[in-house]
C-alpha positions as CSV (number, residue, x, y, z in Angstrom):
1,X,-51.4,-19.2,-99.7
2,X,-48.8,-21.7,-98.6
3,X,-52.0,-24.4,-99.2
4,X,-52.8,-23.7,-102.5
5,X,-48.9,-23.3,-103.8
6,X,-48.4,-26.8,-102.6
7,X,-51.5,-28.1,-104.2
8,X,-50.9,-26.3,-107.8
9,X,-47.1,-28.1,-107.2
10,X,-48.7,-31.5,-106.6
11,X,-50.9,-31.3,-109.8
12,X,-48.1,-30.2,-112.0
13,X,-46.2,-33.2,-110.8
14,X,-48.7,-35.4,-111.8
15,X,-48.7,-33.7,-115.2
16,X,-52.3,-32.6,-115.1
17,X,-51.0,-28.6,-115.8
18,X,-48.2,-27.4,-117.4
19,X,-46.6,-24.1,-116.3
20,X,-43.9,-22.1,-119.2
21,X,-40.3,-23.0,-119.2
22,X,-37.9,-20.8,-118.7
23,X,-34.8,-21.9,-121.3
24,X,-34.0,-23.1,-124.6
25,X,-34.3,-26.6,-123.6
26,X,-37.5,-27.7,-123.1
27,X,-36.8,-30.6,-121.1
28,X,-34.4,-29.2,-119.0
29,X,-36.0,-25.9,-118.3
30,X,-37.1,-24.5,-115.3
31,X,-41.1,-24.6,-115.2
32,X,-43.1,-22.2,-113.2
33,X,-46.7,-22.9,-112.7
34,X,-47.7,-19.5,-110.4
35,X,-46.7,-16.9,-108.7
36,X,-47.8,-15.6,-105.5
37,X,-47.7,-12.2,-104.0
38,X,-49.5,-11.4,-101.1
39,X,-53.2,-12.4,-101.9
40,X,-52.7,-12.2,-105.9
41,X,-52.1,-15.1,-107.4
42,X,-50.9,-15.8,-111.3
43,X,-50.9,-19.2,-112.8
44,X,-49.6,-20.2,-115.6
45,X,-51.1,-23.0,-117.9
46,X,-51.8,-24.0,-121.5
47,X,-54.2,-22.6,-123.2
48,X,-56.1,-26.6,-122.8
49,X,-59.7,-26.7,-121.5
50,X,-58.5,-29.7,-119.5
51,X,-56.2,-28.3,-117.6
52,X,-58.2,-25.6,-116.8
53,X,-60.8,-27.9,-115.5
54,X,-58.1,-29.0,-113.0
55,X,-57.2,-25.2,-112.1
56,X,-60.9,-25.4,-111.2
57,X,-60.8,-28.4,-109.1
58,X,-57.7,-27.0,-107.3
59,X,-59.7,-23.5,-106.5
60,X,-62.9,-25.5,-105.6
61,X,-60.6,-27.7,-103.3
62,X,-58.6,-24.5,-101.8
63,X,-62.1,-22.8,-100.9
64,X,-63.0,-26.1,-99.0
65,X,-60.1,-26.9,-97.2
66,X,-59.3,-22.8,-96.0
67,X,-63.2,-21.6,-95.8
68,X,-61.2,-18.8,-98.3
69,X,-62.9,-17.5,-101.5
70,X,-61.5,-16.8,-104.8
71,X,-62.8,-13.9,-106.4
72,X,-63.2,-14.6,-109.9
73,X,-64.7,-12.1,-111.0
74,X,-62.2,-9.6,-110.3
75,X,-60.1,-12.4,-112.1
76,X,-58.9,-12.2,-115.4
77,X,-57.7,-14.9,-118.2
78,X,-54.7,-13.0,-120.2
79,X,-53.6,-14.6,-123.6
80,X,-50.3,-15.3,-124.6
81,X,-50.2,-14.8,-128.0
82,X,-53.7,-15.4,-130.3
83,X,-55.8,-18.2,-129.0
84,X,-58.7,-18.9,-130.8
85,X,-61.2,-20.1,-127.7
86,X,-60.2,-17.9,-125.7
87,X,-63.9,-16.9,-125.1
88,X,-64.6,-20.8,-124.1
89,X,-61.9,-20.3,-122.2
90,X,-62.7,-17.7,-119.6
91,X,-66.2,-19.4,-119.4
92,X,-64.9,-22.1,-117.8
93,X,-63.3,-20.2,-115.0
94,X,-66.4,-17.3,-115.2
95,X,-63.4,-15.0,-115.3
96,X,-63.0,-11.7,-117.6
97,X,-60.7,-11.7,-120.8
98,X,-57.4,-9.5,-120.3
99,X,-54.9,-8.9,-122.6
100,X,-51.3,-7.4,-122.4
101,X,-49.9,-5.3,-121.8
102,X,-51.5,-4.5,-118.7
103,X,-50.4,-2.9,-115.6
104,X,-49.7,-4.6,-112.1
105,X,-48.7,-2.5,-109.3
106,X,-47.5,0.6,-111.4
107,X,-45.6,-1.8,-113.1
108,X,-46.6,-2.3,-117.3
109,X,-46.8,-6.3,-117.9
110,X,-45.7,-7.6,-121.1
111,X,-45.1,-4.0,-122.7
112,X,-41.9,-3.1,-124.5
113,X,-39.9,-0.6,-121.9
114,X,-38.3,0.6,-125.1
115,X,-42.0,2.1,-126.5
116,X,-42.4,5.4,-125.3
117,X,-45.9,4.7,-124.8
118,X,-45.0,2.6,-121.7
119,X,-43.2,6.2,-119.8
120,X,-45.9,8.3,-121.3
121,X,-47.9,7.8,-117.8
122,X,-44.4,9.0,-115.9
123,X,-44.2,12.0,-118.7
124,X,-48.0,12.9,-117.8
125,X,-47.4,12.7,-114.3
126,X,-44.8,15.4,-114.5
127,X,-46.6,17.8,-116.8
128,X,-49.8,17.5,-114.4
129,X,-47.3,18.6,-111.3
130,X,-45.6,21.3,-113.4
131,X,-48.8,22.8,-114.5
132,X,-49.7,23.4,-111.0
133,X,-46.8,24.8,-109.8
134,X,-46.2,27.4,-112.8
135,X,-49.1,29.2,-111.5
136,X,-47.5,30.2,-108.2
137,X,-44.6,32.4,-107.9
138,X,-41.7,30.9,-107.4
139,X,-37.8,31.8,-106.6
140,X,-35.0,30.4,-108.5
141,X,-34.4,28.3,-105.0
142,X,-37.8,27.3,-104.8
143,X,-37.9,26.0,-107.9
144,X,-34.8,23.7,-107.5
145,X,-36.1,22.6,-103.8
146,X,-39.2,21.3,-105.8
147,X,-37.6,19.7,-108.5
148,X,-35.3,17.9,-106.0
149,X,-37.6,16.7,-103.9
150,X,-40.2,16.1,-106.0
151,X,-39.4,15.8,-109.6
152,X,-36.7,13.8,-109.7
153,X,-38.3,10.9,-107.6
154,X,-41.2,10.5,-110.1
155,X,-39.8,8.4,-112.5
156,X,-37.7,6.3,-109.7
157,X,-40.2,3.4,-109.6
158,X,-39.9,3.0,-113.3
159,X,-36.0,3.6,-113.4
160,X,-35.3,0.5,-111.3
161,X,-36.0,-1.5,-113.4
162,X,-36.2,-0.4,-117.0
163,X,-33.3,1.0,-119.2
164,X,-34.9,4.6,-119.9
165,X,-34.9,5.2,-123.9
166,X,-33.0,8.3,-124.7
167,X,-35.6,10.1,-126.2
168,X,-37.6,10.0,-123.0
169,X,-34.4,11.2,-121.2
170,X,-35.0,14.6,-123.1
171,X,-38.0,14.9,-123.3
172,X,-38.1,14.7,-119.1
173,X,-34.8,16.6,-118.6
174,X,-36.7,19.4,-121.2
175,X,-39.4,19.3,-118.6
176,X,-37.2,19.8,-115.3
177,X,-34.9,22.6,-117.4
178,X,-37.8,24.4,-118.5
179,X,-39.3,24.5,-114.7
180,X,-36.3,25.2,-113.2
181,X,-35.4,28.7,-115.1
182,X,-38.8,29.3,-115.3
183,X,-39.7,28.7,-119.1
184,X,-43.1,27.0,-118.8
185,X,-45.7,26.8,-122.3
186,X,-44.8,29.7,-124.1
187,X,-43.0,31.5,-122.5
188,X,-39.3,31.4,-123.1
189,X,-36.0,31.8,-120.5
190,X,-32.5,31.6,-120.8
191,X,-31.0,28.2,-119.5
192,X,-28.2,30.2,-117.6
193,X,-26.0,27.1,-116.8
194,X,-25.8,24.0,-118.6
195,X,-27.9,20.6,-117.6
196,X,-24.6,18.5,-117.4
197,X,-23.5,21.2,-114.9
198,X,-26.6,21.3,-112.7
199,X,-26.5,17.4,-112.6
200,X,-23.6,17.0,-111.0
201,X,-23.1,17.5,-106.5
202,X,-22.9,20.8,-105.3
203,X,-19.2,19.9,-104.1
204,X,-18.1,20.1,-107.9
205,X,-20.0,23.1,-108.5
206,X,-24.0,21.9,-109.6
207,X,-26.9,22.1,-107.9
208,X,-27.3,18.3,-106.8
209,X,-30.0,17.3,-109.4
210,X,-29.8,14.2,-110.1
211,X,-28.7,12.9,-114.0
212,X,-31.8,10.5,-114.9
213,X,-29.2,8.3,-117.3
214,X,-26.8,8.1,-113.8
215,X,-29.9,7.2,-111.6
216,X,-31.1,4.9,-113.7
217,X,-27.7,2.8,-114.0
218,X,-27.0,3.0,-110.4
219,X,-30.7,1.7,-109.8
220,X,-30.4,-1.4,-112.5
221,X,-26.8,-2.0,-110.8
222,X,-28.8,-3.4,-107.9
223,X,-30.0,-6.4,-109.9
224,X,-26.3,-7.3,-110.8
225,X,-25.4,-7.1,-107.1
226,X,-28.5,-9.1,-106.2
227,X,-27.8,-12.1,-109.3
228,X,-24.1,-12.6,-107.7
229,X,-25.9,-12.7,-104.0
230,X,-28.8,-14.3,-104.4
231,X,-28.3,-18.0,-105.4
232,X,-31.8,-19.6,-104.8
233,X,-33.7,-16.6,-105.2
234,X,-36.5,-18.2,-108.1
235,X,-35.7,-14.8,-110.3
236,X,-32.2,-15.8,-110.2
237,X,-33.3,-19.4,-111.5
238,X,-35.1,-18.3,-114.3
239,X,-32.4,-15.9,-115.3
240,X,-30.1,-18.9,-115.1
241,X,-32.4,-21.7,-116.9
242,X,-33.0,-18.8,-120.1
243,X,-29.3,-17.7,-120.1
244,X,-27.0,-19.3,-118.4
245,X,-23.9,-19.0,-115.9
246,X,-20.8,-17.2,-116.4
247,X,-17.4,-16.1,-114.3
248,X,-18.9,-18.6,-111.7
249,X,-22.4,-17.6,-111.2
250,X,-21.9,-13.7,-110.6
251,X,-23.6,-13.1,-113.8
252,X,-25.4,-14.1,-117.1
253,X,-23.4,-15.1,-120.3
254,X,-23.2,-12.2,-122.8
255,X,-27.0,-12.2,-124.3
256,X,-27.3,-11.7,-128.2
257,X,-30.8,-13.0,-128.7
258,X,-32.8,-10.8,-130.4
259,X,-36.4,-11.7,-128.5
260,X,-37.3,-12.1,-125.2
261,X,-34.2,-10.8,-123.7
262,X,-34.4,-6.9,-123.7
263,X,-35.2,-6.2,-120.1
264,X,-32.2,-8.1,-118.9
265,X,-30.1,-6.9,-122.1
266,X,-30.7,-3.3,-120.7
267,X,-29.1,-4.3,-117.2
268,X,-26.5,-6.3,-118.0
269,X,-25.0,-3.6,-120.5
270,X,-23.8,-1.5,-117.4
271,X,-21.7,-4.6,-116.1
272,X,-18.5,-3.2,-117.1
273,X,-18.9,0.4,-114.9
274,X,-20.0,-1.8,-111.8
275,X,-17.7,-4.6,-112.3
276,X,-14.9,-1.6,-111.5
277,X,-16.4,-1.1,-108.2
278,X,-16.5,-4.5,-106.8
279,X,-13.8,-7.2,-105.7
280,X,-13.9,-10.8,-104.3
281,X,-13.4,-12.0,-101.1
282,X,-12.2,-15.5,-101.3
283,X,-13.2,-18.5,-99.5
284,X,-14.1,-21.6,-101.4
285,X,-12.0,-20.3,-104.3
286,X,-14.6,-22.1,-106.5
287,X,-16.4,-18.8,-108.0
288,X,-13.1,-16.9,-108.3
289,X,-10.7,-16.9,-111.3
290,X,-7.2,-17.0,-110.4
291,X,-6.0,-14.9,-113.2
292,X,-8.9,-12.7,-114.4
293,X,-10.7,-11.6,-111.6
294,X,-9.6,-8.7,-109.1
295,X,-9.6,-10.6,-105.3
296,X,-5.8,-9.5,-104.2
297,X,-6.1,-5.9,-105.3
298,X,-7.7,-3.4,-108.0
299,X,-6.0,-5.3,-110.3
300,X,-6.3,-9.1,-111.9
301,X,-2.8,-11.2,-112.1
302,X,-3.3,-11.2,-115.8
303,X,-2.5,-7.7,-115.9
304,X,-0.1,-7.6,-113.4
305,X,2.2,-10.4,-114.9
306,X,0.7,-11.2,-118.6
307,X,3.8,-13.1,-119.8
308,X,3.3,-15.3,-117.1
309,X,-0.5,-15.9,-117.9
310,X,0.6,-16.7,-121.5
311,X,2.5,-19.6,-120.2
312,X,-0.5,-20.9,-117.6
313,X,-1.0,-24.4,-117.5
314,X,-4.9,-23.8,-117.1
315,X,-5.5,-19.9,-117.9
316,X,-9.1,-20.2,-117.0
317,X,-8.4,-21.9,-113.4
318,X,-10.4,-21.0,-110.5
319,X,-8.1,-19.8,-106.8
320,X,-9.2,-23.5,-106.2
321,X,-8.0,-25.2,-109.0
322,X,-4.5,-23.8,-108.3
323,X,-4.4,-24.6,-104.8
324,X,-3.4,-27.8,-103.1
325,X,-3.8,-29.5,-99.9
326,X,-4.3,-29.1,-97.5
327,X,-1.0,-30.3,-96.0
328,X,-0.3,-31.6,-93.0
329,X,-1.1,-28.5,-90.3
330,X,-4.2,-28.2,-92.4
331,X,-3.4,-25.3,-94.5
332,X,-3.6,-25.2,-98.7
333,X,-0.4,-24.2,-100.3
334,X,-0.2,-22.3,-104.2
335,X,0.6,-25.0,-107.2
336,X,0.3,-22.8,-110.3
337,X,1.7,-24.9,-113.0
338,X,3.0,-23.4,-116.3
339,X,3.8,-25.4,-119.7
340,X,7.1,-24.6,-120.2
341,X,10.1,-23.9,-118.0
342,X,11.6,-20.2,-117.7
343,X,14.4,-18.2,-119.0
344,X,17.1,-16.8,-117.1
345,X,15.7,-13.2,-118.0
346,X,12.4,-14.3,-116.7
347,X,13.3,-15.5,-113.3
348,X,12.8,-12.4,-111.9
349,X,9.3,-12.0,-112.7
350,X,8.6,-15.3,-111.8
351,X,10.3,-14.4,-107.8
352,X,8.2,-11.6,-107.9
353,X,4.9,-13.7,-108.9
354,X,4.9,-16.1,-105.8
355,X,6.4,-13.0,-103.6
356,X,3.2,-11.5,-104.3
357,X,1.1,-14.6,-103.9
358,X,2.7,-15.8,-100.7
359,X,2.1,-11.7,-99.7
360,X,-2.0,-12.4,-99.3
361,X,-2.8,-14.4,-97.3
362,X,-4.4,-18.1,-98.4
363,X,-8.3,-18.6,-98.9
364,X,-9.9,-20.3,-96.0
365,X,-12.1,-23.0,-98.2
366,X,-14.6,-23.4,-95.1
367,X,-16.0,-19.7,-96.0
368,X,-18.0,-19.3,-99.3
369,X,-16.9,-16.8,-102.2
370,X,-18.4,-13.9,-101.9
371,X,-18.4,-9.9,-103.2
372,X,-17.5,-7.1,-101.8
373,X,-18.7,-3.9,-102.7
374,X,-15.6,-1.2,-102.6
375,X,-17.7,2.2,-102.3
376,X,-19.1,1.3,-98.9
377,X,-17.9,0.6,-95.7
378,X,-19.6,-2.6,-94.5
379,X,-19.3,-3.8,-98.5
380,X,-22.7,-3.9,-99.6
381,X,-24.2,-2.6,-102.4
382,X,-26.7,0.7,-102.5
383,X,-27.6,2.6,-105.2
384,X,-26.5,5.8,-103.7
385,X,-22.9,5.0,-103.5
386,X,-23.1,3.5,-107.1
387,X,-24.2,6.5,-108.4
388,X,-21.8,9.1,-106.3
389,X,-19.0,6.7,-108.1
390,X,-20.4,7.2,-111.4
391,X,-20.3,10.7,-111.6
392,X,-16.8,12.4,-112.5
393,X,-15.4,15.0,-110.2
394,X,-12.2,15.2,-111.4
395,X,-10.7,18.6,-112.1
396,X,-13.6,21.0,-110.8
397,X,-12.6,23.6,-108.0
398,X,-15.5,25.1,-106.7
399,X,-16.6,27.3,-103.6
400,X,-19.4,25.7,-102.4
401,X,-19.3,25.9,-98.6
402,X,-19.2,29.6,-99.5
403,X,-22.4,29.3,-100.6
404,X,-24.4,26.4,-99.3
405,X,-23.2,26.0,-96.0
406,X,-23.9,30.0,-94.8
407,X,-27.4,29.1,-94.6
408,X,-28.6,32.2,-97.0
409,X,-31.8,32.1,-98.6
410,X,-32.4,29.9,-101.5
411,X,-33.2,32.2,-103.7
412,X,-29.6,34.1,-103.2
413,X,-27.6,31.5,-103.1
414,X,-28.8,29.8,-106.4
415,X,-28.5,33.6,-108.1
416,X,-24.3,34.1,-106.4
417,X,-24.2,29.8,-107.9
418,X,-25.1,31.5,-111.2
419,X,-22.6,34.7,-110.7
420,X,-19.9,32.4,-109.3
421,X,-20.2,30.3,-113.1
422,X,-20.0,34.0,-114.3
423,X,-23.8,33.2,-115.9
424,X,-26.2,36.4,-114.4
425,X,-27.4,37.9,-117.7
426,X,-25.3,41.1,-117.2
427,X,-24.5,43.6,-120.1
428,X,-21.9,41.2,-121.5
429,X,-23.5,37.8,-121.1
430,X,-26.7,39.0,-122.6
431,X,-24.9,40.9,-126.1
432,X,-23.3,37.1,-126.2
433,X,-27.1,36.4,-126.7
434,X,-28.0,38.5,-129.2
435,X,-29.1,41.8,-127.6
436,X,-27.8,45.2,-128.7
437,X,-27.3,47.4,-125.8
438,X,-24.8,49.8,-124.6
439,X,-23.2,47.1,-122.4
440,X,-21.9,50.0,-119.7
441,X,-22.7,49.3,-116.0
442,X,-25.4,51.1,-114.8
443,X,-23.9,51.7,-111.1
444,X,-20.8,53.4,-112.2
445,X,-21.9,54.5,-115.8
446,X,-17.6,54.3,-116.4
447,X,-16.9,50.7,-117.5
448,X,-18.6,48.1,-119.4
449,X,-20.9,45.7,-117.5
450,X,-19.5,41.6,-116.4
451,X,-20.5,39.7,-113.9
452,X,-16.7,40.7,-111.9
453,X,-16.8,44.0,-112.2
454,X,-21.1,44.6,-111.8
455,X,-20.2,42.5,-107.8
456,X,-16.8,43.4,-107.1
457,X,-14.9,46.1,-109.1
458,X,-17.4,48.7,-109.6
459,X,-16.8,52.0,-107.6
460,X,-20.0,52.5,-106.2
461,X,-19.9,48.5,-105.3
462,X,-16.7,49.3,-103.7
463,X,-17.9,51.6,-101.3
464,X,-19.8,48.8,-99.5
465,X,-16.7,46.3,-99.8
466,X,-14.3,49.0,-98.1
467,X,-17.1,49.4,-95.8
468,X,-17.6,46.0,-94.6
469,X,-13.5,45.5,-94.5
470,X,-13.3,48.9,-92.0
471,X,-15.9,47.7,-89.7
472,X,-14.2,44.4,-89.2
473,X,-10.9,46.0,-89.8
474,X,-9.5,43.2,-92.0
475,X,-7.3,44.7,-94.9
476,X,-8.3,42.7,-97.8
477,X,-7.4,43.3,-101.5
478,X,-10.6,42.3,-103.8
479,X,-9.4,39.6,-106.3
480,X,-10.4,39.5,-109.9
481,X,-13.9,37.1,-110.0
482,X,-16.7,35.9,-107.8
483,X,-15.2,32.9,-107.0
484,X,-11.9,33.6,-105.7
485,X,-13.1,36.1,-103.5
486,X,-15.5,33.3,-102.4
487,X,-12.8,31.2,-101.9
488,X,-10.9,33.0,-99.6
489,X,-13.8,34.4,-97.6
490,X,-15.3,31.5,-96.3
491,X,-14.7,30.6,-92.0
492,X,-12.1,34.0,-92.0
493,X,-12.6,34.3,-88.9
494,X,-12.8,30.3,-87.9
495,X,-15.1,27.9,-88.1
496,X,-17.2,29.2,-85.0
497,X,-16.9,33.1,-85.4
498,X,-17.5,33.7,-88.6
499,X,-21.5,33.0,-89.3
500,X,-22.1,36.3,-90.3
501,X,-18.8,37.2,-92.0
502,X,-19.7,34.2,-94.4
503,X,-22.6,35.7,-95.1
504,X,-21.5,39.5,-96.3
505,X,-20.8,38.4,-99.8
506,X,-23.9,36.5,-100.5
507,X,-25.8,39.5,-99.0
508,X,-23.9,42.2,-100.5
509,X,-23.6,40.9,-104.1
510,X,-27.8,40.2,-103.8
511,X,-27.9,44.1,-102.9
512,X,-26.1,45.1,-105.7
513,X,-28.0,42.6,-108.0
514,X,-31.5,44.3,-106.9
515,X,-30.5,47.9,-106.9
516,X,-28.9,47.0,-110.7
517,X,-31.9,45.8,-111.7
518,X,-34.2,48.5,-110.3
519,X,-32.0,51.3,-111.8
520,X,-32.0,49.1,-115.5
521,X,-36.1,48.3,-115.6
522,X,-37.6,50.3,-113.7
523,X,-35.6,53.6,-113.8
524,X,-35.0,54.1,-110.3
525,X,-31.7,54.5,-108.2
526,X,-30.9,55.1,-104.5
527,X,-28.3,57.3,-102.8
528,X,-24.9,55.4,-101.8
529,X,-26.1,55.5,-98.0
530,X,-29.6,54.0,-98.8
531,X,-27.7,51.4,-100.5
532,X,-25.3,51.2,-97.9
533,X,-28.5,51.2,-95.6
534,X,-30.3,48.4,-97.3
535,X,-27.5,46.3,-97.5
536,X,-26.5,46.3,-93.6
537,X,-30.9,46.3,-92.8
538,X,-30.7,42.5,-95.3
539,X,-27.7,41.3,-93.3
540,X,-29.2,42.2,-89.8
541,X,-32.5,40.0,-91.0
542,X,-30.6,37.2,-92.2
543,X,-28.5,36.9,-89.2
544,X,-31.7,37.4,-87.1
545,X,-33.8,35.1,-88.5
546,X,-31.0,32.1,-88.3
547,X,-30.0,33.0,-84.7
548,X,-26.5,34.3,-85.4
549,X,-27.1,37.5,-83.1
550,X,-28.8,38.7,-80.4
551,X,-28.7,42.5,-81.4
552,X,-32.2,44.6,-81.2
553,X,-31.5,47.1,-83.5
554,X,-29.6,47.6,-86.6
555,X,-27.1,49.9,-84.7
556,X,-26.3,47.6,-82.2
557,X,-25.9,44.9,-85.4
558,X,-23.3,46.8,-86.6
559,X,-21.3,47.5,-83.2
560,X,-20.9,43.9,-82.5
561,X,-19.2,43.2,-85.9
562,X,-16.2,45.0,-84.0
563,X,-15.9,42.0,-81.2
564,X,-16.4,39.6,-84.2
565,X,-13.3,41.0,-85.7
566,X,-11.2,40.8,-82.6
């Protein structure tokens, strides 16, 4: 394909084609006759029957020279705009008429990302998934292992490149709430925890599902990475020749055009939140401002000493403008100039100004200018650290390890998630919906049913508790909710020991859920030794199945707790 790139570029020099330019000025523009990727080629030409007749002659040519054969009949001719001939047109070539917007590798070509039309495909593709799937029975864990690894990558392709209209956003987040508690069609559940809760890393107390608005500005943030990296990448070029340079080449000037201009529009409007997480490191100097940009620390010098920026000699100067040199051992010295002398009272600040400049150590100008990416290591850019530093985790305690890391089934730990957020439609939470009930718990039939008392203050619930604490002869005092028991459970007996002790609560609390909910619906209660029996039977399965004992029998399960506890 090399062969026929250079022979297209030879006939637009002689001016027998004209590709588009990319800029406001015509004559300055960059023009772009084709585009090659892999054995697809696009060319671009007026819509002149001459010019096509030398596109012919160049195809003819290629097929002669290479022994190669262009398929024009899988070819098509796509107008840009209305052109009248368009008919004569494609005769020329014996090619079929296209039009746009059209669709090249999943991608939509010449569409407006903003219509709703152009995700409707993504939309569809979800629905046809979901309608599958809410046929089969499926656990609360199941449900979020699906959406995870399945859902949420759909609309990735699209998301890394287009700005996702916020109408879509809901009505794909409507889609992934509905399947995940289980509301599908018709049929109506309750959304026990909130989306913005469920969206955010299982650390801070969600479920790890990923926010589609977050995803998608942690995927665009790669193109800004990629324009500051990428000098003589040709995407870069055209980006340039339509828009032009700004804080030395890292990015576009602000775009207000209103045509044309959207898809970039849409990335550059995150710049601010990813301009937080970069910083310079300095070489050249020639890319860097000396006052405004952040290359010696998290913060710019104009923020750090603005009364001396107000008296700058140059307060747009690059590092290199404001060093000199170099002297005579070869190194470049500071020379910031100001237009005025000082004051007495500013002297200070000023000796603290070159103290701090003389601190970091001076740009070697053999090395270019370049970026550094803060949130990783080896300073390059990925979309997964972008968007783990977009999502706030300030002030959020939550137990997690407690119920993650125990390696219980999914199913239970999503429904203790839900108890630990105090969510489980008990008596309480479901009058706070509406219902009109007793509200009393139907374990103890003394006290009014919440999520703390149904799982740890109830006296038939306590039974087990004071069971599990004699066996492993701990004397423990039960604290007031789910998740400060949780908190203080987790690795009691160190981090090697205590595989099954981290798994008692989840275990216990799932008993007590099952046997409250055959006594509510179904009428039915067991003895406090059945319980007692089912609960111990659950653990010993667990703890089975994930290799955390060796016991035979249930019996023997229970006599090894006492080593455990020694």
């Amino acid at each position: 394909m090399e062969i026929l790139s250079r022979m297209l570029r030879k006939v637009e020099e002689e001016g027998l084609i004209r590709g588009f330019r990319a800029g406001s000025n015509a004559a300055e523009g960059l023009c772009i006759s084709h585009l090659l990727y892999a054995d697809d080629t696009i060319l671009f030409c007026d819509a002149d029957l001459d010019q096509l007749v030398y596109v012919r002659m160049v195809l003819t040519c290629f097929e002669a020279v290479t022994g190669l054969r262009v398929n024009m009949a899988k070819s098509e001719m796509v107008p840009v705009g209305e052109v009248q001939n368009i008919a004569e047109l494609a005769e020329s070539l014996c090619c079929h008429i296209g039009g746009l917007p059209l669709s090249y590798l999943g991608m939509p070509l010449g569409a407006l990302y903003k219509a709703v039309a152009v995700w409707n495909p993504i939309i569809e593709k979800l629905e046809r998934r979901l309608s599958g799937w809410q046929k089969l029975y499926l656990s609360k864990g199941g449900r979020l292992t699906l959406l995870k690894s399945t859902l949420s990558s759909l609309p990735t392709y699209f998301l890394s490149l287009f700005t996702i209209p916020i109408s879509v956003v809901r009505r794909v987040e409507k889609l992934q709430r509905d399947f995940l508690w289980g509301g599908m069609g018709d049929v109506v559940k309750h959304h026990l925890v909130g989306w913005d809760k469920v969206c955010t890393p299982k650390e801070v107390g969600g479920l790890g599902v990923r926010s589609l608005i977050l995803t998608n500005k942690a995927l665009l943030g790669k193109w800004l990475w990629r324009f500051g990296m990428e000098g003589d990448h040709l995407w870069r070029r055209v980006l340039m020749a339509k828009f032009g340079s700004d804080m030395g080449g890292w990015r576009t000037k602000p775009i207000r055009g209103p045509h044309g201009c959207g898809l970039w529009k849409g990335i550059m409007s995150g710049w601010e939140d990813y301009f937080q997480h970069v910083e310079f490191v300095v070489g050249q100097g020639t890319r860097v401002s000396f006052w405004k940009d952040k290359w010696c620390g998290d913060t710019p010098l104009v923020v750090l000493f603005p009364t001396l920026f107000t008296c700058a000699s140059n307060r747009e100067a690059t590092i290199a403008e404001v060093l000199s040199g170099p002297n005579s051992r070869g190194v470049r010295e500071w020379n910031v100039t100001f237009v005025r002398d000082f004051n007495d009272w500013e002297v200070d600040v000023v000796a603290e100004f070159f103290q701090f400049l003389h601190s970091h150590r001076v740009p070697n100008a053999a090395l270019p200018d370049e970026l550094r990416w803060k949130q990783c290591k080896d300073g390059v850019f990925t979309s997964r650290s972008y968007h783990y530093a977009l999502i706030n985790r300030r002030g959020v305690r939550f137990p997690w390890k407690s119920i993650w890391r125990v390696k219980a089934p999914h199913r239970v730990a999503f429904f203790v998630w839900t108890a630990t957020w105090g969510r489980i439609l008990t008596c309480d939470n479901l009058m706070r919906r509406g219902y009109m009930m007793a509200g009393w718990c139907c374990m103890c039939c003394c006290d009014g049913e919440t999520v703390d008392h149904l799982l740890l203050h109830c006296s038939a619930v306590q039974k087990l508790w004071n069971y599990v604490f004699l066996t492993f002869r701990v004397h423990w005092v039960v604290p007031r909710q789910v998740a400060d028991l949780l908190f203080g459970w987790h690795n009691c007996f160190g981090k090697h020991h205590s595989h099954i002790w981290n798994l008692i609560p989840l275990c216990l609390m799932w008993t007590v859920w099952r046997e409250r909910n055959l006594r509510t619906f179904e009428d039915l209660s067991t003895s406090p030794d059945q319980l007692l029996g089912t609960f111990v039977t659950s653990l010993f399965d667990w703890t089975r199945i994930r290799g955390f004992t060796t016991a035979v029998t249930v019996t023997e399960f229970v006599d090894s707790w006492h080593s455990a506890s020694v």
